[in-house]
PDB file of N, CA, C and O in Angstrom:
ATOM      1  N   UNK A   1     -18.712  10.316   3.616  1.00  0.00           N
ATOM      2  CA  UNK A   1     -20.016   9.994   3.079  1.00  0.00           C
ATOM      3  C   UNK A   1     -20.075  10.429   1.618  1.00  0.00           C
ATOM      4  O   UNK A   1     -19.753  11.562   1.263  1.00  0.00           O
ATOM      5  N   UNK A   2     -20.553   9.359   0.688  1.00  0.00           N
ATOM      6  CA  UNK A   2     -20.591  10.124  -0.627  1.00  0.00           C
ATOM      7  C   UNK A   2     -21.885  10.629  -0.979  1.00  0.00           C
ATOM      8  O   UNK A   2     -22.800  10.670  -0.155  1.00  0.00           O
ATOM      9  N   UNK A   3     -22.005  11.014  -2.156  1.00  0.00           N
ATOM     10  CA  UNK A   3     -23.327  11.959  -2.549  1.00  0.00           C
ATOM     11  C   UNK A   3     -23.776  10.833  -3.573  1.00  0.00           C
ATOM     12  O   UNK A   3     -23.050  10.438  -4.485  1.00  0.00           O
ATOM     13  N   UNK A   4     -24.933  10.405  -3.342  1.00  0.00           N
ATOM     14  CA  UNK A   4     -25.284   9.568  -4.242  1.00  0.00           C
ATOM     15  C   UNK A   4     -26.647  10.440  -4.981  1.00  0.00           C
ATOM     16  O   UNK A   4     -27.668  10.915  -4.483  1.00  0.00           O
ATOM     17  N   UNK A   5     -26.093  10.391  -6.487  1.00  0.00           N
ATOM     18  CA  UNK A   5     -27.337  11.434  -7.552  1.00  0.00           C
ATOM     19  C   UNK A   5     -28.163  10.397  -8.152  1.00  0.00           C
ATOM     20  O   UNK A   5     -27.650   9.459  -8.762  1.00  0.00           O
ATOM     21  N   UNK A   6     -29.520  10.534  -7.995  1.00  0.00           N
ATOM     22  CA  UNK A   6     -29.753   9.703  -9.230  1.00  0.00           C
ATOM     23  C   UNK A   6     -29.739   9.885 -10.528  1.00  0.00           C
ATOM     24  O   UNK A   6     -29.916  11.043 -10.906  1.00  0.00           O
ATOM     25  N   UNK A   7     -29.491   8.621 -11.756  1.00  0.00           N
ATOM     26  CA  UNK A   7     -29.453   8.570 -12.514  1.00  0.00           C
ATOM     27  C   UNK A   7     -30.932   9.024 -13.386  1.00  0.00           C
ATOM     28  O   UNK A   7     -31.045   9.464 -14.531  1.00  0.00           O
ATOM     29  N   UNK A   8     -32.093   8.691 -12.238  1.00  0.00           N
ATOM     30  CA  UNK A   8     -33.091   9.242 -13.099  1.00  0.00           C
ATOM     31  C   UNK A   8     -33.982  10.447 -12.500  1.00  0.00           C
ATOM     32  O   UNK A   8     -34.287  10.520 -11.309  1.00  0.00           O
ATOM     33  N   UNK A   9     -34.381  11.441 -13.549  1.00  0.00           N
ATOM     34  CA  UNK A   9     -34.540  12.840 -13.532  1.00  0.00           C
ATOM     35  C   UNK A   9     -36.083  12.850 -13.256  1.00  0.00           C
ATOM     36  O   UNK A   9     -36.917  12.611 -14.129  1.00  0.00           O
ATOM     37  N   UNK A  10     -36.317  13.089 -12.227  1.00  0.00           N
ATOM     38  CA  UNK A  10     -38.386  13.448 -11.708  1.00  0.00           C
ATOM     39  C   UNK A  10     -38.590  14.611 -11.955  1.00  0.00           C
ATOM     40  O   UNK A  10     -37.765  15.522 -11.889  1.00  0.00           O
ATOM     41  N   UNK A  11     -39.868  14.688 -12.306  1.00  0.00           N
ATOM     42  CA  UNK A  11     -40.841  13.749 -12.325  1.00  0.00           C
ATOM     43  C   UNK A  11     -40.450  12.902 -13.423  1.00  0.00           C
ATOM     44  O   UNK A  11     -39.390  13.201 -13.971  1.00  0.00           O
ATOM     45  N   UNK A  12     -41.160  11.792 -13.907  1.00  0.00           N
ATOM     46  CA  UNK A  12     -41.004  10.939 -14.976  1.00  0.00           C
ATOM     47  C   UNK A  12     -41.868   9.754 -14.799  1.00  0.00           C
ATOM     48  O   UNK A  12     -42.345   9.389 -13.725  1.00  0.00           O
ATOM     49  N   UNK A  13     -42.041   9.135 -16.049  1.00  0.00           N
ATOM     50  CA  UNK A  13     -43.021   8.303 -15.872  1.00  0.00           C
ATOM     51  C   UNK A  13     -41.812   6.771 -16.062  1.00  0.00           C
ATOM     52  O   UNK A  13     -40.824   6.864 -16.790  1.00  0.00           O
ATOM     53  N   UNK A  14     -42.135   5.481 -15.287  1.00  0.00           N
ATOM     54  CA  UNK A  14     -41.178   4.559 -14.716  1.00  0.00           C
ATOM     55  C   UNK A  14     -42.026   3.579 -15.110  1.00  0.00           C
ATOM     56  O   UNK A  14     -43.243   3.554 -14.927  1.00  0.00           O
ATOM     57  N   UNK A  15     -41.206   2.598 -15.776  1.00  0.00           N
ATOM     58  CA  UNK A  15     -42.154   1.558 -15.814  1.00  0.00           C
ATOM     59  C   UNK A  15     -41.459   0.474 -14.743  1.00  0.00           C
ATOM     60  O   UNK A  15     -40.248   0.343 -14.566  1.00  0.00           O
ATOM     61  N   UNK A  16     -42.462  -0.224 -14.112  1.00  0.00           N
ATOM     62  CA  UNK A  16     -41.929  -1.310 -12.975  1.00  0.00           C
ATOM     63  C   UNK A  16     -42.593  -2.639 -13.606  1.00  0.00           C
ATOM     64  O   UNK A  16     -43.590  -2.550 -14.322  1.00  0.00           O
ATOM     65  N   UNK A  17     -42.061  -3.725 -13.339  1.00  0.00           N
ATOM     66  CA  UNK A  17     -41.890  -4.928 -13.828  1.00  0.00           C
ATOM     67  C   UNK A  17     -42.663  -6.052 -12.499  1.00  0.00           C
ATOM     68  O   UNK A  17     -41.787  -6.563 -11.800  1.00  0.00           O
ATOM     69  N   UNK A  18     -43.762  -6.362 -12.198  1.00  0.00           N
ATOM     70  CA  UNK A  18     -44.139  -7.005 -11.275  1.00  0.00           C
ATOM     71  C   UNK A  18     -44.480  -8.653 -12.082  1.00  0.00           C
ATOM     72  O   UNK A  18     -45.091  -8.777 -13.144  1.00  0.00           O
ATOM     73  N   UNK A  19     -43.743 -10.111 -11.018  1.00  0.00           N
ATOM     74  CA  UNK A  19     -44.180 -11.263 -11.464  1.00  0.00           C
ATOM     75  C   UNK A  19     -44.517 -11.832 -10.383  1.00  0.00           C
ATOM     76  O   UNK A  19     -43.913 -11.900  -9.313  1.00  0.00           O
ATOM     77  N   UNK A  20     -45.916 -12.410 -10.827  1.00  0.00           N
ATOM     78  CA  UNK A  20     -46.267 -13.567  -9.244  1.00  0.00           C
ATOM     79  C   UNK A  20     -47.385 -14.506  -9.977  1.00  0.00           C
ATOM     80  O   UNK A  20     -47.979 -14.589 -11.052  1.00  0.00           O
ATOM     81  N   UNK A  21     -47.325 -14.942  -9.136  1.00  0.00           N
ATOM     82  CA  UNK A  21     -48.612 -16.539  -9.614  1.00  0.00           C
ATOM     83  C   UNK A  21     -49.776 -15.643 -10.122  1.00  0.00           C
ATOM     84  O   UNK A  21     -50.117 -14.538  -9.702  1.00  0.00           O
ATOM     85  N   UNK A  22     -50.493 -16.661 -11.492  1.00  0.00           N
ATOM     86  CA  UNK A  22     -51.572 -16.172 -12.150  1.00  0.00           C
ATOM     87  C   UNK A  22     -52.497 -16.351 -11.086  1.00  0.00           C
ATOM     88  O   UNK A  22     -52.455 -17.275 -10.275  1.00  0.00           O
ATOM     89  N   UNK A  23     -53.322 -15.448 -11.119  1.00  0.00           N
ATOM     90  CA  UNK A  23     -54.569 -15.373 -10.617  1.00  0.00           C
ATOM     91  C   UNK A  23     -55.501 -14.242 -10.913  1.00  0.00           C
ATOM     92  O   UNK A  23     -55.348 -13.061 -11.222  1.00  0.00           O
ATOM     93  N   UNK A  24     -56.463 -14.987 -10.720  1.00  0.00           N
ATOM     94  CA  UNK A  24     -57.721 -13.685 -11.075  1.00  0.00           C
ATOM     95  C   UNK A  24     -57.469 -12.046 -10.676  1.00  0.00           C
ATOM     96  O   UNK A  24     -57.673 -10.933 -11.162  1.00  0.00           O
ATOM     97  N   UNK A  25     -56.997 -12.549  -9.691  1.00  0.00           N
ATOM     98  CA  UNK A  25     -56.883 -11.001  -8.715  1.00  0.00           C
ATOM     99  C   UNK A  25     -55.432 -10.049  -8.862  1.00  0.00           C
ATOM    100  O   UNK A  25     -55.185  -9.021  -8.231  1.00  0.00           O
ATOM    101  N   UNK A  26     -54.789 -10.547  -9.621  1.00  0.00           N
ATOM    102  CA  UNK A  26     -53.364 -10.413  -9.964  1.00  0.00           C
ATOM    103  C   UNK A  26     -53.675  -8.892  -9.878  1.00  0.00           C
ATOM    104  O   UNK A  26     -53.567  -8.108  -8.936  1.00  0.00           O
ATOM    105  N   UNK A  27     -54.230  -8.671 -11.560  1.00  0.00           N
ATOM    106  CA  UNK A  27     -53.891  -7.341 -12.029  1.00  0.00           C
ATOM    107  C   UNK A  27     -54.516  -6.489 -11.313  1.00  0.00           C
ATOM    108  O   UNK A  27     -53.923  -5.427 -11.126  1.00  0.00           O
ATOM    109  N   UNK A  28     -55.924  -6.664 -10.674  1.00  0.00           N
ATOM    110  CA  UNK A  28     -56.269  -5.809  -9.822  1.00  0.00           C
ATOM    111  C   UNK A  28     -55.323  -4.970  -8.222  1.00  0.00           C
ATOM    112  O   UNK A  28     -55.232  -3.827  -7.773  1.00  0.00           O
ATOM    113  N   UNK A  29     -54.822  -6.261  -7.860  1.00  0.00           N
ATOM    114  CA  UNK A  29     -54.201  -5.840  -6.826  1.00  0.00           C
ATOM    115  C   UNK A  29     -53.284  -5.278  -7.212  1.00  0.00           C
ATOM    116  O   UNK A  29     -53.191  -4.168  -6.688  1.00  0.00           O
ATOM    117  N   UNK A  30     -52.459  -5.520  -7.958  1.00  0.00           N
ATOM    118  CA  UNK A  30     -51.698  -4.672  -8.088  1.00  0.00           C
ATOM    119  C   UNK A  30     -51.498  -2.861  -7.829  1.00  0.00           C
ATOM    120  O   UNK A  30     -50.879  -1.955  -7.272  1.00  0.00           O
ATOM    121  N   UNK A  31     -52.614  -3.276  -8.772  1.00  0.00           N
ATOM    122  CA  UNK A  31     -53.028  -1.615  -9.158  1.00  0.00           C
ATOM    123  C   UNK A  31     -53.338  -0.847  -7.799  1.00  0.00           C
ATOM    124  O   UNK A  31     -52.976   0.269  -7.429  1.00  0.00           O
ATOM    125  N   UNK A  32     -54.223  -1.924  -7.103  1.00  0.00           N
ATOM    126  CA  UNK A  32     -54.548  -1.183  -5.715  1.00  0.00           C
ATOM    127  C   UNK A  32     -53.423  -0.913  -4.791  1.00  0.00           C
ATOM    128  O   UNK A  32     -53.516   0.041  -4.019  1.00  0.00           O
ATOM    129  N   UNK A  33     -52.433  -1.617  -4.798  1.00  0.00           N
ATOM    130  CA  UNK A  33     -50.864  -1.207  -4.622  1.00  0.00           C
ATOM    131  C   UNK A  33     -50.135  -0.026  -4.869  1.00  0.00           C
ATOM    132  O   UNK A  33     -49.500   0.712  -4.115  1.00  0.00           O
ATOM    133  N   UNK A  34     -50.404   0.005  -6.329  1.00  0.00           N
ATOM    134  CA  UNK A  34     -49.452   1.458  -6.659  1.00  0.00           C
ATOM    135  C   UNK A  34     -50.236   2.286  -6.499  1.00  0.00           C
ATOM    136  O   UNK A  34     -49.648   3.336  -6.240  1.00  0.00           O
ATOM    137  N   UNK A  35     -51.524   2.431  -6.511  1.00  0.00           N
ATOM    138  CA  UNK A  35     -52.820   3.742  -6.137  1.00  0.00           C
ATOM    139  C   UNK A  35     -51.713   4.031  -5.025  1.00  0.00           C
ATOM    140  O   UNK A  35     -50.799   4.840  -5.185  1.00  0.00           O
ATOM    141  N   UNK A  36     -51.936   3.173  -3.739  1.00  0.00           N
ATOM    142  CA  UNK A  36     -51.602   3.962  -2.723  1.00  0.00           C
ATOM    143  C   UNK A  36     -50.552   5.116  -2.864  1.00  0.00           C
ATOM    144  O   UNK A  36     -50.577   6.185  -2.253  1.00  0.00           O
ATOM    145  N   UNK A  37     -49.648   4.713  -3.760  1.00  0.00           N
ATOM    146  CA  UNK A  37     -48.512   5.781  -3.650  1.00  0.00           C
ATOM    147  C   UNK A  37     -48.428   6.756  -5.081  1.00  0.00           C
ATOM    148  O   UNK A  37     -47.643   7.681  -5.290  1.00  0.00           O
ATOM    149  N   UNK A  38     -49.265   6.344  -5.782  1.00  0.00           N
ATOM    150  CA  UNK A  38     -49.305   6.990  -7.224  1.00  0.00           C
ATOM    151  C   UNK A  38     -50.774   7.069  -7.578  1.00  0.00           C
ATOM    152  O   UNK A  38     -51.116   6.230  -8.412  1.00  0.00           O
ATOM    153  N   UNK A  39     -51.469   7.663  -7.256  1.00  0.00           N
ATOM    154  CA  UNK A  39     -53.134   7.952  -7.067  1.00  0.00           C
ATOM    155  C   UNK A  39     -53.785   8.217  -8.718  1.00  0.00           C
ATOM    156  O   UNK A  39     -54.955   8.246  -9.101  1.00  0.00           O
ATOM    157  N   UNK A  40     -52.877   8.338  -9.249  1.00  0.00           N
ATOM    158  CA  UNK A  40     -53.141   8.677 -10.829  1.00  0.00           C
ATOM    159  C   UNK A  40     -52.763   7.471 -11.952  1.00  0.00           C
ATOM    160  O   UNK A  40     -52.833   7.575 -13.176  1.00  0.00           O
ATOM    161  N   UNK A  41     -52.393   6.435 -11.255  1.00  0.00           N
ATOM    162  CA  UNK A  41     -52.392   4.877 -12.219  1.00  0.00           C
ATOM    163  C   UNK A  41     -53.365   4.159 -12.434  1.00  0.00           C
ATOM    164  O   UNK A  41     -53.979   3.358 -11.730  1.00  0.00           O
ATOM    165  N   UNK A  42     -53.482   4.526 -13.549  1.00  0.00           N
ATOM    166  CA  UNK A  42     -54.784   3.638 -14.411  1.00  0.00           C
ATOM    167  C   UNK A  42     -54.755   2.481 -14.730  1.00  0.00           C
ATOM    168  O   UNK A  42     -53.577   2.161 -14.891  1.00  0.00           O
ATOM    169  N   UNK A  43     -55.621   1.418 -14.968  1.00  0.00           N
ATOM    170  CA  UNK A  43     -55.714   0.684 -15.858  1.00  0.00           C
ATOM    171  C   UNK A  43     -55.094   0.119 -16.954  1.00  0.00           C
ATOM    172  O   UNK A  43     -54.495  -0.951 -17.064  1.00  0.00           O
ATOM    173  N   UNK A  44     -55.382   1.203 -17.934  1.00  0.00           N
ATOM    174  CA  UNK A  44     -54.617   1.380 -19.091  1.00  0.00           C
ATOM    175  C   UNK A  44     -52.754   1.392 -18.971  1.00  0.00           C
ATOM    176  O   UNK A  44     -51.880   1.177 -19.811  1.00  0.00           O
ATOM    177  N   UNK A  45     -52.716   1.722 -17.634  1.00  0.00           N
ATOM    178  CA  UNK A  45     -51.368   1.696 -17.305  1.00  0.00           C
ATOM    179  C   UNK A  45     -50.380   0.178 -16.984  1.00  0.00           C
ATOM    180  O   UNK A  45     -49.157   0.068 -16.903  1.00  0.00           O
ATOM    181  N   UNK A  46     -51.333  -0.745 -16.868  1.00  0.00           N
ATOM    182  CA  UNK A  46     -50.803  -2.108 -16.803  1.00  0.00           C
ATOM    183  C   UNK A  46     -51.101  -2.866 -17.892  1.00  0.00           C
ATOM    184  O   UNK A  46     -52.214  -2.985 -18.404  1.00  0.00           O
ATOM    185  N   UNK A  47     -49.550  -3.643 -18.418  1.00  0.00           N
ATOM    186  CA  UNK A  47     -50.110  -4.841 -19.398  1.00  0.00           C
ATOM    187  C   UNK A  47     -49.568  -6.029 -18.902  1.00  0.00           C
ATOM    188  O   UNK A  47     -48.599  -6.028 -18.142  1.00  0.00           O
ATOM    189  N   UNK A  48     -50.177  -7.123 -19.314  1.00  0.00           N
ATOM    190  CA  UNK A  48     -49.715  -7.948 -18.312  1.00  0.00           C
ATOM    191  C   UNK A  48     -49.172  -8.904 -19.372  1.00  0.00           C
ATOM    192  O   UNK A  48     -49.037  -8.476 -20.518  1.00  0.00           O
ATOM    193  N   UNK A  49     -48.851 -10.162 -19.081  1.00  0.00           N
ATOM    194  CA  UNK A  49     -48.655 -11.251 -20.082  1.00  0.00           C
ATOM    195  C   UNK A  49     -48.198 -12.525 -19.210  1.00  0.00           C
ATOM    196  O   UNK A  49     -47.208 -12.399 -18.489  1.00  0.00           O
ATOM    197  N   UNK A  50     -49.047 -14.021 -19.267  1.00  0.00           N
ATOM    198  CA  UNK A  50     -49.228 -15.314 -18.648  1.00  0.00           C
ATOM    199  C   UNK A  50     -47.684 -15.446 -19.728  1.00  0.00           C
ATOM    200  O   UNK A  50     -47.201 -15.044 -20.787  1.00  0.00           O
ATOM    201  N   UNK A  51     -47.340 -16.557 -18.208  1.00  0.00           N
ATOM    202  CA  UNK A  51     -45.763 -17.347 -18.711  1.00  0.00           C
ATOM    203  C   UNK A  51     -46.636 -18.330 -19.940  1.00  0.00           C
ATOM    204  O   UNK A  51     -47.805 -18.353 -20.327  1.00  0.00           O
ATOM    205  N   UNK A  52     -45.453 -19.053 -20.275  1.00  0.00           N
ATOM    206  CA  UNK A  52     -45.923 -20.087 -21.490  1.00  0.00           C
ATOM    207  C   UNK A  52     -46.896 -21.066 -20.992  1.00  0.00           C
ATOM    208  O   UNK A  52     -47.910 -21.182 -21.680  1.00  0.00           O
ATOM    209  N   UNK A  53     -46.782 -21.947 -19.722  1.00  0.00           N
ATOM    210  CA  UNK A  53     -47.577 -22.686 -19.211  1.00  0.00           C
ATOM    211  C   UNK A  53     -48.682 -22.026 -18.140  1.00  0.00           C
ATOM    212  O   UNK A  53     -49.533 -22.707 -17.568  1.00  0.00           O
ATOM    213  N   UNK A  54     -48.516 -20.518 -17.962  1.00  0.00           N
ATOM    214  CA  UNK A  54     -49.650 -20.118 -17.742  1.00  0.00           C
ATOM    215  C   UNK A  54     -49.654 -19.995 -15.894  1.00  0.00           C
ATOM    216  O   UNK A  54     -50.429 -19.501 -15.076  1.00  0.00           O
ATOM    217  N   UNK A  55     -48.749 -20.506 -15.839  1.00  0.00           N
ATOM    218  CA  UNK A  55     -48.704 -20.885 -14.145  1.00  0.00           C
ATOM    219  C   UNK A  55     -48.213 -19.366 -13.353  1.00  0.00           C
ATOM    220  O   UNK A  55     -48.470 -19.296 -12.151  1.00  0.00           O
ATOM    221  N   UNK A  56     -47.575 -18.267 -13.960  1.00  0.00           N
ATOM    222  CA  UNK A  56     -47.204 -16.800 -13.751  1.00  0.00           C
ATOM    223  C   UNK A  56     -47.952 -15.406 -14.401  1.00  0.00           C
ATOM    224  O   UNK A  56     -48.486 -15.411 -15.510  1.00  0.00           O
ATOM    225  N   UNK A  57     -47.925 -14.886 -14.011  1.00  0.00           N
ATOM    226  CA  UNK A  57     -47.934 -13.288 -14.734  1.00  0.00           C
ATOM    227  C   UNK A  57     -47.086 -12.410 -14.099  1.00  0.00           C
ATOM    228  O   UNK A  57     -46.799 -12.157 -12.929  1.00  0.00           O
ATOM    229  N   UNK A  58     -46.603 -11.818 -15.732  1.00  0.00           N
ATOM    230  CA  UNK A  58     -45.889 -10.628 -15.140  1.00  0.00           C
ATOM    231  C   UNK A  58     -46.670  -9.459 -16.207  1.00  0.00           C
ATOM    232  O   UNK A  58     -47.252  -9.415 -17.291  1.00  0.00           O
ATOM    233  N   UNK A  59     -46.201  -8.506 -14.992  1.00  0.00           N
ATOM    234  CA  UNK A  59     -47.029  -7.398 -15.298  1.00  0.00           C
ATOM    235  C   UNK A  59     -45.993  -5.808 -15.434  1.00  0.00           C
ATOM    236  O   UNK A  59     -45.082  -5.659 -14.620  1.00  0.00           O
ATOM    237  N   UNK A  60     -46.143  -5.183 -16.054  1.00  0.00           N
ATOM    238  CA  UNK A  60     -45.640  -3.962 -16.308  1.00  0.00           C
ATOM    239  C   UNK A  60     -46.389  -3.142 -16.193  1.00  0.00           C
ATOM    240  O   UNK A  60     -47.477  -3.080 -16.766  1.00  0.00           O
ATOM    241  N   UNK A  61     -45.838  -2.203 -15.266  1.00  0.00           N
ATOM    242  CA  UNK A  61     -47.021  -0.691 -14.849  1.00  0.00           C
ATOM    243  C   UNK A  61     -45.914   0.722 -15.069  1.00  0.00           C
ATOM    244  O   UNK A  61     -44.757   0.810 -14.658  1.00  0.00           O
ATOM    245  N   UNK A  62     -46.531   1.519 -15.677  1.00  0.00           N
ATOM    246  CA  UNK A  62     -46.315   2.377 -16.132  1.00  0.00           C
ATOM    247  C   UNK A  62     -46.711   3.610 -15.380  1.00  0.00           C
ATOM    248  O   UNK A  62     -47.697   4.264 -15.720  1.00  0.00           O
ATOM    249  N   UNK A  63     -45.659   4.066 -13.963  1.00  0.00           N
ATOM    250  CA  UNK A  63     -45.911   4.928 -12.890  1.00  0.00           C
ATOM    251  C   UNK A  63     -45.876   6.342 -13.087  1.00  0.00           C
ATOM    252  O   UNK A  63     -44.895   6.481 -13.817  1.00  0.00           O
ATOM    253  N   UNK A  64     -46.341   7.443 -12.882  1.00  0.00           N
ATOM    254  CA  UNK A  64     -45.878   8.634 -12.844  1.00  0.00           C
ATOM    255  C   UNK A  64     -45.207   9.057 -11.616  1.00  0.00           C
ATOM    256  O   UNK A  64     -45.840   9.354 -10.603  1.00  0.00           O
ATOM    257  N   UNK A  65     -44.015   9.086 -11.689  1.00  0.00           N
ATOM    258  CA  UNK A  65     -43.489   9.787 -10.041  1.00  0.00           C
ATOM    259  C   UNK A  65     -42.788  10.525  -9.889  1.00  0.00           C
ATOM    260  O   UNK A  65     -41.847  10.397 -10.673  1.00  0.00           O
ATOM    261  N   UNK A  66     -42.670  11.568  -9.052  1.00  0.00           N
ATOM    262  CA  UNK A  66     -42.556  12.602  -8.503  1.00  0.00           C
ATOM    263  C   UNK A  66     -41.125  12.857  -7.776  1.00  0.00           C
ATOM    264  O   UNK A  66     -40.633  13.964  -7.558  1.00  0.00           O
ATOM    265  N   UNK A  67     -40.519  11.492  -7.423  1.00  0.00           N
ATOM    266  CA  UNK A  67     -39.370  11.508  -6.800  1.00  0.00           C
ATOM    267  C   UNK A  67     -38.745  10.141  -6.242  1.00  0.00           C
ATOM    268  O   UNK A  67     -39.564   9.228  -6.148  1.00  0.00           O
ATOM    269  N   UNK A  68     -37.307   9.820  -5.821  1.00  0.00           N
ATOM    270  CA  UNK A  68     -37.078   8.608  -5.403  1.00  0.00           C
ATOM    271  C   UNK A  68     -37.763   8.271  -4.361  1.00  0.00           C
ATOM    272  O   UNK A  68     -38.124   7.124  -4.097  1.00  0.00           O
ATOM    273  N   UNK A  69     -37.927   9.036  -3.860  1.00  0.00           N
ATOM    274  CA  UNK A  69     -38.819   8.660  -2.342  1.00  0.00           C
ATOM    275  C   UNK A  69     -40.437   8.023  -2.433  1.00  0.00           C
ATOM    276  O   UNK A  69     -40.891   7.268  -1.573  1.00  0.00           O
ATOM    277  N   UNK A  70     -40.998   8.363  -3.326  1.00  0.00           N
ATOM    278  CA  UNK A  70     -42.188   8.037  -3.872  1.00  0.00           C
ATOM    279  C   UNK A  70     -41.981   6.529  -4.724  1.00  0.00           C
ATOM    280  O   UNK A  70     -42.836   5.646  -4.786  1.00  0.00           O
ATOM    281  N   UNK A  71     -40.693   6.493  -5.318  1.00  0.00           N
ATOM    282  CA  UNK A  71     -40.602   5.299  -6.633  1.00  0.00           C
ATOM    283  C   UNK A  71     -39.991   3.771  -5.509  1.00  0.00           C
ATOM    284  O   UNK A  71     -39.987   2.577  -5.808  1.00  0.00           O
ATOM    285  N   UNK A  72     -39.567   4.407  -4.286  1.00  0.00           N
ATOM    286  CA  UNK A  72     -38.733   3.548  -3.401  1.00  0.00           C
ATOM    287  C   UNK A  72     -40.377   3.185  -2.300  1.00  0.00           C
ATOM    288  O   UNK A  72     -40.266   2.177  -1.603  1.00  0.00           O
ATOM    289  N   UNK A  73     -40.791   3.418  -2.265  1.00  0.00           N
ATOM    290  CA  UNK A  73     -42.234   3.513  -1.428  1.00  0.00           C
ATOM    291  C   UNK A  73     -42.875   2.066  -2.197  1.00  0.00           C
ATOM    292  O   UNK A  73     -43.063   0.976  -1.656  1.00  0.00           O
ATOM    293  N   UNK A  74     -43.105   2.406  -3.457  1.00  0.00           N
ATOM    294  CA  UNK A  74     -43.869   1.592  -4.786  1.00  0.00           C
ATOM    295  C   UNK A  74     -43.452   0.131  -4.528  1.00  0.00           C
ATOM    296  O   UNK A  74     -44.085  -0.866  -4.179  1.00  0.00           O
ATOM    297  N   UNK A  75     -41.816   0.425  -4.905  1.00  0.00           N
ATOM    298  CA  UNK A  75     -41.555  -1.058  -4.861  1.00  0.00           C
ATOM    299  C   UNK A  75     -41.421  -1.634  -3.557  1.00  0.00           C
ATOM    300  O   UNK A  75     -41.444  -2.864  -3.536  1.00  0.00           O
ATOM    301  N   UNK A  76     -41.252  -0.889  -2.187  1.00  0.00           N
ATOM    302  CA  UNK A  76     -41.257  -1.847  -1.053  1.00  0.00           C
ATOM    303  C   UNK A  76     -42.477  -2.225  -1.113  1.00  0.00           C
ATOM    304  O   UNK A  76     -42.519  -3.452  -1.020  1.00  0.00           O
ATOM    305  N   UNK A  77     -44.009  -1.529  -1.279  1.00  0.00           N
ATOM    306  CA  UNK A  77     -45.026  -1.824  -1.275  1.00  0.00           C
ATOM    307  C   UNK A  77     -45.801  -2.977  -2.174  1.00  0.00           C
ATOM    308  O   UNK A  77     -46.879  -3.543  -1.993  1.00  0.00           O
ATOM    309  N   UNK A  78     -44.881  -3.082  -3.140  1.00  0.00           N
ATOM    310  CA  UNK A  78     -45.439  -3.941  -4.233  1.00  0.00           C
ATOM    311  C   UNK A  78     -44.666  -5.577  -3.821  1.00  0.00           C
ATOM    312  O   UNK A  78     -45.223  -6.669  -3.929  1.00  0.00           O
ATOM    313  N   UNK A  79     -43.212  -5.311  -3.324  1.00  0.00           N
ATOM    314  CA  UNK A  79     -42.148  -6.496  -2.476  1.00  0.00           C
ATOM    315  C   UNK A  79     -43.255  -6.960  -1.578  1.00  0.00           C
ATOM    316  O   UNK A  79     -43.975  -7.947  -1.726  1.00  0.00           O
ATOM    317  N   UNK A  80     -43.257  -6.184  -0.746  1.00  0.00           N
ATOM    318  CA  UNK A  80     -44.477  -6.650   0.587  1.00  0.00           C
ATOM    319  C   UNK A  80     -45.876  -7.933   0.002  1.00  0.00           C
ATOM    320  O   UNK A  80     -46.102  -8.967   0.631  1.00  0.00           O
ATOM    321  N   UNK A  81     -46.608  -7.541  -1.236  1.00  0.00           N
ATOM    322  CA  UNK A  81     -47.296  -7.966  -1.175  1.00  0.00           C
ATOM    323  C   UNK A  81     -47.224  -9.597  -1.881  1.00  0.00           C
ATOM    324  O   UNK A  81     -46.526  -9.897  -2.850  1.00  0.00           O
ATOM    325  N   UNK A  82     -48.151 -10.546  -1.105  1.00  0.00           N
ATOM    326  CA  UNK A  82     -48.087 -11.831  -0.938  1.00  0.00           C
ATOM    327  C   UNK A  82     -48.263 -12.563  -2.442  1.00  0.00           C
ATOM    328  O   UNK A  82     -47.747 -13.614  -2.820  1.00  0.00           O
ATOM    329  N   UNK A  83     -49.096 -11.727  -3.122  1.00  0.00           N
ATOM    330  CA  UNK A  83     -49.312 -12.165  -4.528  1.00  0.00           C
ATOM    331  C   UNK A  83     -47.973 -12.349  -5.611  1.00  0.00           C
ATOM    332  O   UNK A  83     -47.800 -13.063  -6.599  1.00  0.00           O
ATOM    333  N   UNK A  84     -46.966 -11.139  -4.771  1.00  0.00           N
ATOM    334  CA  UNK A  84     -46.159 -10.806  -5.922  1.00  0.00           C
ATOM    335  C   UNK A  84     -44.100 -11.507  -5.608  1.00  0.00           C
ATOM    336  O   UNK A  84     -43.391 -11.091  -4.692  1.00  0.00           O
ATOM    337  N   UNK A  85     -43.858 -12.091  -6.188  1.00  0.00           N
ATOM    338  CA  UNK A  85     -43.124 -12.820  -6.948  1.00  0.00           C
ATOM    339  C   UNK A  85     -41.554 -12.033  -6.735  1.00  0.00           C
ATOM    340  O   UNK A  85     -40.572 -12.363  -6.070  1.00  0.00           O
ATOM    341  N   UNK A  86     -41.753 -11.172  -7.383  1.00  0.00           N
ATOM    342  CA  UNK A  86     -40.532 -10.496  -7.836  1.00  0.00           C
ATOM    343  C   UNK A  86     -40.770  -8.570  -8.590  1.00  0.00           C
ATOM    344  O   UNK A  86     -41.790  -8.157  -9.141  1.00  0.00           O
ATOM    345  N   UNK A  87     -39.899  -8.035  -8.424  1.00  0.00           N
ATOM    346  CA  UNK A  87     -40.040  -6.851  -8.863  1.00  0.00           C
ATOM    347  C   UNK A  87     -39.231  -6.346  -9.220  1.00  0.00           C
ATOM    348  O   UNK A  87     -38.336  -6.206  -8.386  1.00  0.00           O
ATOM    349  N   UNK A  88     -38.927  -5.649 -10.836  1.00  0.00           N
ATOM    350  CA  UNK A  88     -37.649  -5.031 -10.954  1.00  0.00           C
ATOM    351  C   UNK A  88     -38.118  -4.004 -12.007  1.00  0.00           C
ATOM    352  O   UNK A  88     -37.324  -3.181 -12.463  1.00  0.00           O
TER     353      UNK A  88
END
């Protein structure tokens, strides 16, 4: 069995990359997403930006976390949801 370290050092703040169809409700949900696992993501913590024809958004959120276990939580939770597209 090997020892796998991560490359990145927690706490730290992570930015995650969310894209899914424009909609009104985009940026909100989101957010209500990462609350669950990061209770301290604001607002101010997402910017978003419509594709050229407008038909996408992707969004960048700017997480504070605590550990892989917490940052691995985020993105299954954010994968899961129906709005969202893709995540990296």
């Amino acid at each position: 069995m090997t020892d796998q370290t991560s490359l990145i050092e927690f706490p730290c703040q992570f930015p995650i990359k969310v894209m899914g169809d424009s909609h009104p409700e985009f940026e909100k949900n989101i957010l209500e997403t990462v609350r669950k696992h990061a209770p301290d993501t604001e607002p101010h913590h997402i910017t978003t930006r419509q594709s050229s024809k407008g038909n996408y958004t992707g969004a960048t959120v700017k997480v504070n976390v605590d550990s892989k276990e917490q940052l691995d939580k985020i993105y299954r939770a954010l994968t899961d949801h129906e709005m969202v597209k893709v995540v990296y």
